[in-house]
Steps between C-alpha positions, in 0.01 A plus 500: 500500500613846439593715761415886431644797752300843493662696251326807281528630162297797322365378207646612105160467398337831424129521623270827567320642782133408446282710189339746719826635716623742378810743587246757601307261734837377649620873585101557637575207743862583562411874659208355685648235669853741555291775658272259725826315600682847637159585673506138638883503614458837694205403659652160588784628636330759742258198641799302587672787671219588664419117613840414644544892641156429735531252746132499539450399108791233450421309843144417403482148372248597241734744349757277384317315222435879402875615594537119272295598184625877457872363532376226240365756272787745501735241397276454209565814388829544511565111374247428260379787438786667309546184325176539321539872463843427319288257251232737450803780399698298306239224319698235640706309763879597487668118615421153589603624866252813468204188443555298730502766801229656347336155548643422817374873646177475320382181624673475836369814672147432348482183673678652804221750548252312410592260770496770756189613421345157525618478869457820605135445412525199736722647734200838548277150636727383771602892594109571584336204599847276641707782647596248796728304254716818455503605849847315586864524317452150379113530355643805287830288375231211384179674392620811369855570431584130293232497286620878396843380452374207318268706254818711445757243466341206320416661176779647426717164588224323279560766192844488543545124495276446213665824256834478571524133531279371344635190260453668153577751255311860508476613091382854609316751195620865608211645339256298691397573856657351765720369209209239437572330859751279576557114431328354783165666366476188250446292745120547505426241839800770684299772297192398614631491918624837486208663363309318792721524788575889384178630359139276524584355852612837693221734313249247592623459869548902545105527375371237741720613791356864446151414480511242809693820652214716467260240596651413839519845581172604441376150724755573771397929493120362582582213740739702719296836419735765638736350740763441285718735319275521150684845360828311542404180322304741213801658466712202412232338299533796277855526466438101381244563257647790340866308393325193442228650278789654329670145410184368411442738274816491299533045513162470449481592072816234507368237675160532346685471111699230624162310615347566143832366296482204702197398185604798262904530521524820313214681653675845608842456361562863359287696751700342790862561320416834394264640793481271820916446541487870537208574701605240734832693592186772664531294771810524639490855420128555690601292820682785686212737383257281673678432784604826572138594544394229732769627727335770710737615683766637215271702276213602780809616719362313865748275643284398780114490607448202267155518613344862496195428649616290755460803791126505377470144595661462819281812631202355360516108575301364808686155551699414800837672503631210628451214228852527275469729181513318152626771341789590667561150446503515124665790488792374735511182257554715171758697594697162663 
């Protein structure tokens, strides 16, 4: 049997972009995608200062999938990003290197956020309605800080086993995007596991964790009425609904094609090369956007009084002063 090594090679063979892109359309994308990525990087930038400045923000265990996600996102755009931006520019890739870390950024910190966003959808469940498994040094170590380390590290040890070392030989097309994948992607059944482990598996999961979110909050809001902290865990819903409605919205045109080619394999060819590639790169550049406005405290200016109205209750409840308050509870759990 023939043993093959992971080598690459850019095509002699001379092929076009698609009919309907055009120099004109390449340039329209270029400047759109270069001015949204400075916006992005300045606004990324002054969330992460901000985040690991304020003890108060960086502390809070439902901050660091966030802290996760905008870090996530602003490699993106200085990574992959430019990569594409240099395509768009130029009309093609520049070197058989170029393609495969254009590949290797492309796919890895898609799947990396992804990931992320997937458990910190889970994560939001255990945070409001399990906060006694993160109480103690070693609850935090297993329920909350290894599965972030594993949705961080796993994909990109996955991406860079199977690009880099992968045993075959990458015949790249400059003039295609992405230099028309690499080698592995003709192996349909490895194909096939990516697109479900990175695209239909996570959207689906991130769309039923949401909903169940909501539902469990409204049910535990009317069983406990007011005794528990209900601004608090609105609050965090919120900041989980917004991100995640965000990834939904951007995976869910891909995953939905890939459904349909599974009976019609061409269905949505050109419109994804020439439309959804690009409109997915929104994403990274929207996260910090959306985060940054779930976050209070940075652009309202208040550092403390998480609850405003919290004075107004205390003066106005007529329970026993005795009986231990839920909400100083909560909040004492957040900020752990």
């Amino acid at each position: 049997m023939a043993s093959y090594n992971n080598s690459s090679q850019i095509s002699d063979i001379s092929y076009t972009i698609p009919s309907f892109e055009t120099v004109h359309s390449r340039m329209i994308k270029f400047i759109l995608l270069l001015l949204f990525q400075l916006l992005s990087i300045t606004c990324s930038l002054f969330l992460l200062f901000h985040l690991i400045k304020k003890p108060t923000l960086h502390r809070a265990l439902h901050n660091h999938t966030l802290i996760a996600l905008v870090i996530v996102s602003f490699f993106q755009t200085i990574s992959d990003l430019p990569m594409t931006l240099d395509y768009l520019r130029m009309g093609q890739a520049s070197s058989s290197i170029f393609c495969l870390l254009w590949n290797f950024f492309a796919l890895s910190n898609y799947a990396v956020g992804v990931w992320i966003m997937t458990w910190a959808s889970f994560e939001r469940h255990l945070l409001i309605f399990h906060e006694r498994l993160t109480i103690t040094s070693r609850g935090r170590i297993l329920y909350h800080y290894i599965p972030l380390l594993v949705s961080f590290a796993l994909p990109w040890i996955y991406y860079v086993i199977l690009i880099f070392f992968y045993p075959c030989t990458n015949t790249f097309y400059p003039t295609f995007l992405f230099c028309g994948w690499c080698c592995y992607a003709y192996n349909d059944q490895l194909v096939f596991f990516n697109w479900m482990m990175f695209g239909v598996i996570p959207t689906c999961l991130i769309s039923l964790f949401c909903v169940w979110l909501i539902l469990r909050v409204i049910a535990h809001k009317r069983r406990v009425q007011q005794r528990i902290n209900w601004r608090q865990h609105r609050r965090m819903t919120i900041q989980l609904l917004s991100i995640s409605s965000l990834y939904i919205f951007f995976d869910a045109p891909t995953v939905i094609i890939g459904l349909v080619r599974l009976g019609l394999p061409t269905f949505g060819n050109e419109i994804q090369i020439l439309y959804l590639f690009y409109i997915v790169y929104l994403l990274p550049i929207l996260v910090p956007f959306v985060c940054l406005s779930t976050l209070r405290e940075l652009w309202s200016g208040k550092q403390t009084q998480i609850h405003p109205t919290r004075q107004f209750t205390q003066n106005h409840t007529t329970g026993r002063t005795d009986q231990p308050d839920l909400r100083t509870r909560f909040k004492q759990i957040i900020k752990v």
